[in-house]
C-alpha positions in Angstrom: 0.0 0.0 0.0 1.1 3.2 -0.5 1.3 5.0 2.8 0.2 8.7 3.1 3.2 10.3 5.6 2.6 12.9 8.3 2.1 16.4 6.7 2.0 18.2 9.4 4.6 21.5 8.8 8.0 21.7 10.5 6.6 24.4 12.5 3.8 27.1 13.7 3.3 30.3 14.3 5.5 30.9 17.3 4.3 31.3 21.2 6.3 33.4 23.3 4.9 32.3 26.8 7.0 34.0 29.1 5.5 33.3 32.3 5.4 29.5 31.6 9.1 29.3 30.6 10.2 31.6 33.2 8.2 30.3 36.2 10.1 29.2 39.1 9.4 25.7 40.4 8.1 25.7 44.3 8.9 22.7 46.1 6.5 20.2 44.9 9.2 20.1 42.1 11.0 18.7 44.1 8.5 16.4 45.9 8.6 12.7 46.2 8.5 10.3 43.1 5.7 8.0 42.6 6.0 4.6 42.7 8.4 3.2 39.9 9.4 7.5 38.5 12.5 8.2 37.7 14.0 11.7 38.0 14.9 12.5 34.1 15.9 15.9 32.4 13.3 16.4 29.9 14.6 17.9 26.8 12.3 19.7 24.0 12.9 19.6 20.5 14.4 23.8 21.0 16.5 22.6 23.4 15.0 24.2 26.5 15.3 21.6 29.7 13.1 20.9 32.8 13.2 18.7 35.4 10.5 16.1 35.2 9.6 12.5 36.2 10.0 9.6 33.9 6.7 6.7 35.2 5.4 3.5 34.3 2.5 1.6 35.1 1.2 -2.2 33.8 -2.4 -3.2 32.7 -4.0 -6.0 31.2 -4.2 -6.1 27.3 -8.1 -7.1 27.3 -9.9 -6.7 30.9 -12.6 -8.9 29.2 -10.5 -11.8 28.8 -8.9 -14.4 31.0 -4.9 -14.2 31.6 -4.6 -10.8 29.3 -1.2 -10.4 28.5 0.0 -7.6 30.4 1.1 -4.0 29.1 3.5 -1.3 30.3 2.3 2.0 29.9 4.8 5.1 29.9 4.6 8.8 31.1 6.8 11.8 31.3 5.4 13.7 34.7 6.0 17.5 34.6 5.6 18.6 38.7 3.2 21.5 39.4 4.2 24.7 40.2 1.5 26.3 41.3 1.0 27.2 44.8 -1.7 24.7 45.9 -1.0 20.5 44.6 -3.7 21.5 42.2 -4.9 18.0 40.2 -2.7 16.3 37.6 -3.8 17.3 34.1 -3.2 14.1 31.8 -2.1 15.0 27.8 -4.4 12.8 25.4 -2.9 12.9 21.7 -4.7 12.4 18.6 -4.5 10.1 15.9 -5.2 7.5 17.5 -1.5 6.4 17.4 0.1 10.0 18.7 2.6 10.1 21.1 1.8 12.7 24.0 5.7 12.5 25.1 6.7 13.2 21.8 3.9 16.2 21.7 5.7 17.7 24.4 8.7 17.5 23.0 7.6 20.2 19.9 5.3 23.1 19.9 3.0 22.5 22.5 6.0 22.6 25.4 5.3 25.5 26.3 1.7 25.1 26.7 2.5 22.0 28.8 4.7 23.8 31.1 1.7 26.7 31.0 -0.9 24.0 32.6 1.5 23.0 35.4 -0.2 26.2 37.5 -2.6 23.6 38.0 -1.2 20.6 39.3 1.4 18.0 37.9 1.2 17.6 34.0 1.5 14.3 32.7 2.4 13.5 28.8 1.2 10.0 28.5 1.8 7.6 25.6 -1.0 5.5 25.5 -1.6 1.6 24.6 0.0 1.0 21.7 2.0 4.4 20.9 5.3 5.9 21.6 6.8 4.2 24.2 4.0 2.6 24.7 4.2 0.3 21.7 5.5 -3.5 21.8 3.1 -4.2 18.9 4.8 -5.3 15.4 4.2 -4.2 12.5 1.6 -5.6 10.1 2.5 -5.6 6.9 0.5 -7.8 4.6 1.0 -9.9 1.3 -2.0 -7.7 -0.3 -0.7 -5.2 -2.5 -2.2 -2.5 -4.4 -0.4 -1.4 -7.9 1.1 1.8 -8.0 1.4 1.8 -11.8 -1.9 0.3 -13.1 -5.4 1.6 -12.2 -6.8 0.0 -9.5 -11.3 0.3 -9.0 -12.5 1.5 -5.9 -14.0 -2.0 -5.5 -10.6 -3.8 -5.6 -9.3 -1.5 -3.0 -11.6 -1.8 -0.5 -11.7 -6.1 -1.2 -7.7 -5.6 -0.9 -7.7 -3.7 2.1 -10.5 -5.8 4.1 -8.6 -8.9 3.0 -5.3 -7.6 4.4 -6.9 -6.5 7.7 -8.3 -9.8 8.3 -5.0 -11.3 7.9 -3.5 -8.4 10.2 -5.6 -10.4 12.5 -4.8 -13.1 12.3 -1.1 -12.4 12.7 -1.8 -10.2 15.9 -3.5 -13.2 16.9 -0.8 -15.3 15.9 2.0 -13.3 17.9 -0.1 -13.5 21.4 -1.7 -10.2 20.3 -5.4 -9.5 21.4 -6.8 -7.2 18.9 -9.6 -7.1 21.3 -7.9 -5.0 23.7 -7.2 -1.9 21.5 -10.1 0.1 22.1 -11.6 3.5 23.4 -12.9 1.6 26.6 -9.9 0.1 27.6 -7.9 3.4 27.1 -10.4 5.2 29.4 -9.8 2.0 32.1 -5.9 2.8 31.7 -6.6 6.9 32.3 -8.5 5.6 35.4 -5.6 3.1 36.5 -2.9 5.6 35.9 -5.4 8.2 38.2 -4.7 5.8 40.7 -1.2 5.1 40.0 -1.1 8.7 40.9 -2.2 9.0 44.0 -5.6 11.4 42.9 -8.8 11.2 43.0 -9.8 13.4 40.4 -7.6 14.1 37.4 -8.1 16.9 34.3 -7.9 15.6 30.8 -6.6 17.5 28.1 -7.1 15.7 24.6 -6.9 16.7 21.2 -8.6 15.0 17.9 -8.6 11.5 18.8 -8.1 12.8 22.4 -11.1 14.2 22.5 -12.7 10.9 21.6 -11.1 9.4 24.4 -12.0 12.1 26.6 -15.5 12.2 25.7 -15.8 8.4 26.7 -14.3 8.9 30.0 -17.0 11.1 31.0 -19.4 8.6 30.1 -17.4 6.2 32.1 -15.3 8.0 34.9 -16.9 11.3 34.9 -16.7 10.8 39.0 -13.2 11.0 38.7 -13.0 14.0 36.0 -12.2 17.8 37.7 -12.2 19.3 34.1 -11.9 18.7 30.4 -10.3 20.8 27.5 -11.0 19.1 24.6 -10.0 20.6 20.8 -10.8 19.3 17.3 -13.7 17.2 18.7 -14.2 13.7 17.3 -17.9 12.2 18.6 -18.4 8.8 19.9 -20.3 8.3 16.8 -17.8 10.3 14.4 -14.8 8.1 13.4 -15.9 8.5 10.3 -16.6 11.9 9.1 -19.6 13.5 6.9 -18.6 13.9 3.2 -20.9 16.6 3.2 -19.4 18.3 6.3 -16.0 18.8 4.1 -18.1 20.1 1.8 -19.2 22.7 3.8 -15.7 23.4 4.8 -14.9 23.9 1.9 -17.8 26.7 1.2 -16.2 28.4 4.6 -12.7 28.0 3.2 -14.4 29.9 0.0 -15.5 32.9 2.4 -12.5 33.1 4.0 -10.4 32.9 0.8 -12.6 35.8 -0.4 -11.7 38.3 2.4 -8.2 38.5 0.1 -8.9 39.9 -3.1 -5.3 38.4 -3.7 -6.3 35.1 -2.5 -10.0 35.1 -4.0 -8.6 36.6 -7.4 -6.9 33.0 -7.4 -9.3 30.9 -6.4 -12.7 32.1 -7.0 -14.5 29.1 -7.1 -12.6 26.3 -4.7 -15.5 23.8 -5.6 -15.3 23.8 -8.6 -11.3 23.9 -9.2 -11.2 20.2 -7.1 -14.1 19.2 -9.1 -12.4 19.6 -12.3 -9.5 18.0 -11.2 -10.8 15.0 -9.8 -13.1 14.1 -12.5 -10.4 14.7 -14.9 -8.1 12.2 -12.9 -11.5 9.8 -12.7 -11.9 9.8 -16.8 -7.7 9.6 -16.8 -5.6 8.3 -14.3 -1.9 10.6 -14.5 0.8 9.1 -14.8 4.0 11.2 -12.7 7.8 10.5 -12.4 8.8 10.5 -8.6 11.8 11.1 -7.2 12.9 8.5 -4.6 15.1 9.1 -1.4 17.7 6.5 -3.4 18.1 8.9 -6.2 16.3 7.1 -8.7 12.9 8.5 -10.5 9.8 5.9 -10.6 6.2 5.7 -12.4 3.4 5.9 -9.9 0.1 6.0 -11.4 -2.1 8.8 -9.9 -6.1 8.0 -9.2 -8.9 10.2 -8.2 -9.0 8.1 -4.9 -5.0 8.7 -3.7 -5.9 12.4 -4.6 -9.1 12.2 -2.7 -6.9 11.0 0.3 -4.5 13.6 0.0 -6.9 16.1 0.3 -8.3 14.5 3.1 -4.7 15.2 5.0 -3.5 18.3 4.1 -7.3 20.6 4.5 -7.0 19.6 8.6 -5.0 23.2 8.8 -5.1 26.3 6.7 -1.8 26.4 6.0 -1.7 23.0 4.5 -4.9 23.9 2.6 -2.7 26.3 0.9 -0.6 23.4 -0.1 -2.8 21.4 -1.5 -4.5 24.4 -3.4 -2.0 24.9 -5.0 -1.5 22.0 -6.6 -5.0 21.5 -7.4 -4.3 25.2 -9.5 -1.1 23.7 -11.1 -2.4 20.4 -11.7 -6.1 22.6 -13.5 -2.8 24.2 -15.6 -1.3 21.2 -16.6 2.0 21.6 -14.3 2.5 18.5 -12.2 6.1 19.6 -10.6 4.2 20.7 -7.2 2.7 17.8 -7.1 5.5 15.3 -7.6 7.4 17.6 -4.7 4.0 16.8 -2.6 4.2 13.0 -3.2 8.1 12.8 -2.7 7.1 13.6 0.8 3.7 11.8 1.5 4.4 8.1 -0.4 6.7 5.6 -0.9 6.1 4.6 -5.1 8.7 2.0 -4.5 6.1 0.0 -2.1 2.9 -1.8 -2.7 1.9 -4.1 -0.2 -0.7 -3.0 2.1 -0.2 -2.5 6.0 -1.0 -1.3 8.9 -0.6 1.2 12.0 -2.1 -1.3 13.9 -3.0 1.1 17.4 -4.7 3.3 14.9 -7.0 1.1 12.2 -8.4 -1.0 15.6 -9.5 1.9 17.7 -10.7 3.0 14.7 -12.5 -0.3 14.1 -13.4 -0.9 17.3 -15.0 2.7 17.7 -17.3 2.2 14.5 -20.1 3.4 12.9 -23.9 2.4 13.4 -25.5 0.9 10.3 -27.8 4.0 10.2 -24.6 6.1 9.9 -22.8 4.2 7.6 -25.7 4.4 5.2 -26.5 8.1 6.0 -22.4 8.2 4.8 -22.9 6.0 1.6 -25.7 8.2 0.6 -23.3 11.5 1.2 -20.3 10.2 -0.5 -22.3 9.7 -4.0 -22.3 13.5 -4.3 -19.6 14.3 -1.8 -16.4 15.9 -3.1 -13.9 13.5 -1.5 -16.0 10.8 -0.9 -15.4 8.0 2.0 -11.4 9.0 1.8 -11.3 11.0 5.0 -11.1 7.6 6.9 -9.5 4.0 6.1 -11.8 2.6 8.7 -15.3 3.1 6.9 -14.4 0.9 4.4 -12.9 -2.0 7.5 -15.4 -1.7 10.4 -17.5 -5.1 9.3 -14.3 -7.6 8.4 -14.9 -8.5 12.2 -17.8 -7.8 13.7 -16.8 -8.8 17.1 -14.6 -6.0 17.3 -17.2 -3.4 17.2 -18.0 -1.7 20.6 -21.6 -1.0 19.8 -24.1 1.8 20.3 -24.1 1.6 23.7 -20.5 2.7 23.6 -21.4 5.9 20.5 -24.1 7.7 22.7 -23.0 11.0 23.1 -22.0 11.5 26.9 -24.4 12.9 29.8 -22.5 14.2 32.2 -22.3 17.6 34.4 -18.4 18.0 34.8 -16.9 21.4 33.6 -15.3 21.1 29.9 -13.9 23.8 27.3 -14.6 23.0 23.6 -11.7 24.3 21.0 -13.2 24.6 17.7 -11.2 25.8 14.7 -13.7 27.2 11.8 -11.3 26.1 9.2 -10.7 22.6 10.4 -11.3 20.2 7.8 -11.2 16.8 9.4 -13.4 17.7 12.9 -16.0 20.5 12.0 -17.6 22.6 15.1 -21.3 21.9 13.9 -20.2 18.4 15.1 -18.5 19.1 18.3 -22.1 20.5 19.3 -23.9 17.0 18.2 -21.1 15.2 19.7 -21.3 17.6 23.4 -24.9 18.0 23.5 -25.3 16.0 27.0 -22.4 17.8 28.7 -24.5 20.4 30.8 -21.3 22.4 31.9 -19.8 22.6 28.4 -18.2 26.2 27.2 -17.4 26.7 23.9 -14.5 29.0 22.2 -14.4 29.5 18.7 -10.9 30.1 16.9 -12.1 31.7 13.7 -9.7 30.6 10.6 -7.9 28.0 13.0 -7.6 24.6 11.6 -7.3 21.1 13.4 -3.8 22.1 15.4 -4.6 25.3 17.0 -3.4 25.3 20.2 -0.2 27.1 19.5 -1.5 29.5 16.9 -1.5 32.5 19.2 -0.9 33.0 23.2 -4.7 34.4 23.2 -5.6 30.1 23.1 -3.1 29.7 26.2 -5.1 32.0 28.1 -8.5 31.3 27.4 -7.5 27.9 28.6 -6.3 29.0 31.7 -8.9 31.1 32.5 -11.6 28.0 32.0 -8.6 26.1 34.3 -9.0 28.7 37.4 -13.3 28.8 36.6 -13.6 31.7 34.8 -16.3 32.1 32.5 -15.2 31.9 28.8 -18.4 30.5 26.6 -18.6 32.4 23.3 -15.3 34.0 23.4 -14.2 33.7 19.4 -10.1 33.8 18.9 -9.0 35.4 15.6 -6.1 33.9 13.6 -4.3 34.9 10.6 -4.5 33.7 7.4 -1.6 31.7 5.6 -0.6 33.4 2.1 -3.1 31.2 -0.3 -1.4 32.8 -3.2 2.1 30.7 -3.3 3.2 27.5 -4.3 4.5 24.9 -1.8 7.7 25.8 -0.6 8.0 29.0 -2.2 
């Protein structure tokens, strides 16, 4: 298979948060380890250092089943430096398959070092990611040609073949696919609570986050002090509405048209992907791609890989520029932004089909109700990207028995205090579905960050504070956060 790459760009719009990098510890920095820490120096990525804890904890793979192979979980523990304990604030990262150590590491440090005003901050890799991981890789013996056109109905009998025989390796390793779901990632949260000595904790979760967040106040909402929850992903929203994008797209129109720059380029957004995709539906195009070795190969260019990319890059504005862009060159006839985009996003050397496997069985395991998936079916026929926002639409029936039911996608009820982060320009979790997804949490606030995308916590210092003013129970429902917009006008990497 060939394997869409992180496109997330090297960095954001810089945070200056001087009281978070400046703040002097108290002496709960210097407090006791929990059971099993270690004392580490944390470094980030711009080389700034802290003194932290470095923790583990073990759980069983699948609570359900008898003699569950047992799991180490990791955390990086940042001690609070505010003047009261406070309550440890747990990091949930996105994906499903992000690190949360590794998101502390980058942009968001500062932001982690911002929350420790409020008790000890904990990045935690969850089941199956970072440090986290013993799983192997799944790569399968299905392949999918990257120089002949494949039909959508191929694909998708390729890629539910190969999951079932993901399975069946898993299975054959010792491996209970069983155990990597939502439910047992909110029983984890609730072990590590108690691993840490608190009886109440703060989550703090992003995308896939979210997800898990929203599930724990369904499950441990006894336990929960607060929630701050961006990018919002339902119970019932794995996959996502084709005609939701759409809709983003007619808000990226509006704000594209604010420009005259901007709108003079792209007047119609719609119709420019339109016309490219159906052109690549009557004829597949055929590209030259650099490889990392030197060589240049053929890799044959659908409407559906297309579709996909899409489906990456509009997440942020600033990689809905990107992809713009080459939509524009591609309408001219000029494939060379293009080939630079897929130098970094595939491997054409590679054609057999695998798997992240933490990420497509949460996925799985999440699911969609029959009603949905039809509602979805029905969306995608005049849709313009189709089922492509998710790989796990077209896998959630190889095995039923994975599935953790309706019972599990009810949308939460639950009266504990949570902040909402919307970005309008967000093109993989849309704020019309963060209210659907919310509607039983009776404490919920809600900030809108107008032109933010799906990353937006570091976009501007005004998102740190808001944040910290829902942390010490100020009042911040209907606050809207204005960002810039990126330059929709030039080509990648120009």
């Amino acid at each position: 298979m060939t394997k869409l790459a992180s496109l997330m760009p090297p960095t954001l719009i810089p945070l200056s948060i001087a009281c978070a990098l400046t703040a002097q510890a108290t002496a709960q920095e210097t407090s006791m380890a929990h059971k099993g820490e270690t004392a580490i120096t944390f470094e980030a990525r711009s080389g700034e250092t802290v003194d932290a804890y470095e923790g583990s904890f073990t759980v069983p793979e699948n609570r359900q089943a008898d003699a569950s192979r047992m799991l180490t979980l990791k955390y990086v523990r940042f001690p609070a430096t505010g003047k009261a304990k406070g309550t440890p604030t747990i990091y949930l990262a996105g994906g499903p398959g992000g690190s949360g150590i590794n998101a502390a590491k980058h942009q968001r440090f500062p932001l982690f070092m911002a929350m420790r005003e409020f008790g000890d901050v904990i990045a935690f890799d969850q089941r199956g990611t970072g440090v986290s991981n013993d799983l192997p890789e799944c790569r399968t013996s299905q392949t999918i040609s990257t120089t002949t056109p494949i039909s959508d109905e191929d694909y998708v009998t390729a890629h539910r073949a190969a999951l079932q025989e993901c399975l069946d390796f898993l299975k054959n390793e010792g491996i209970d696919p069983h155990g990597y779901t939502t439910n047992e990632s909110v029983a984890d949260l609730n072990d590590l609570r108690q691993h840490l000595s608190a009886e109440k904790i703060n989550l703090w979760g992003i995308s896939y986050g979210s997800h898990l967040s929203l599930a724990a106040l369904k499950q441990i909402d006894d336990h929960l002090n607060r929630v701050v929850i961006m990018a919002i992903e339902g119970l019932d929203q794995t996959v996502k509405q084709p005609a939701r994008a759409d809709q983003y797209f007619d808000r990226l129109q509006a704000a594209i048209n604010t420009v005259p720059e901007a709108k003079a380029k792209f007047p119609d957004v719609k119709a420019l992907i339109k016309r490219v995709l159906d052109r690549l539906e009557a004829e597949p195009l055929m590209l030259s791609v650099p490889t990392r070795s030197g060589e240049t190969v053929p890799y044959l260019l659908q409407k559906r890989t297309m579709q996909q990319f899409t489906s990456a890059l509009v997440a942020d504005p600033t990689r809905a520029a990107i992809i713009l862009n080459v939509y524009a060159a591609l309408d001219a006839g000029i494939t060379e932004p293009l080939v630079g985009l897929m130098q970094r996003a595939v491997d054409p050397t590679d054609d057999a089909i695998s798997f992240p496997v933490m990420h497509i069985l949460m996925d799985v395991a999440s699911g969609s109700s029959q009603q949905r998936r039809d509602m979805l079916a029905t969306q995608a026929k005049t849709s313009l990207l189709g089922l492509q926002t998710n790989m796990s639409a077209i896998l959630e029936t190889v095995d039923p028995s994975l599935d953790l039911g309706e019972t599990f996608r009810a949308p939460p009820v639950s009266d504990v205090p949570v902040l909402l982060l919307s970005g309008t320009l967000d093109g993989r979790t849309y704020p019309e579905s963060a209210q659907e997804a919310t509607v039983g949490l009776s404490n919920r606030e809600t900030v809108m960050i107008k032109y933010g995308g799906h990353n937006s916590f570091m976009l501007t210092p005004k998102v740190t504070k808001t944040i910290q003013a829902f942390m010490r129970g100020q009042t911040v429902d209907g606050r809207t956060i204005t960002v810039e917009l990126p330059d929709f006008t030039s080509f990648p990497g120009r």
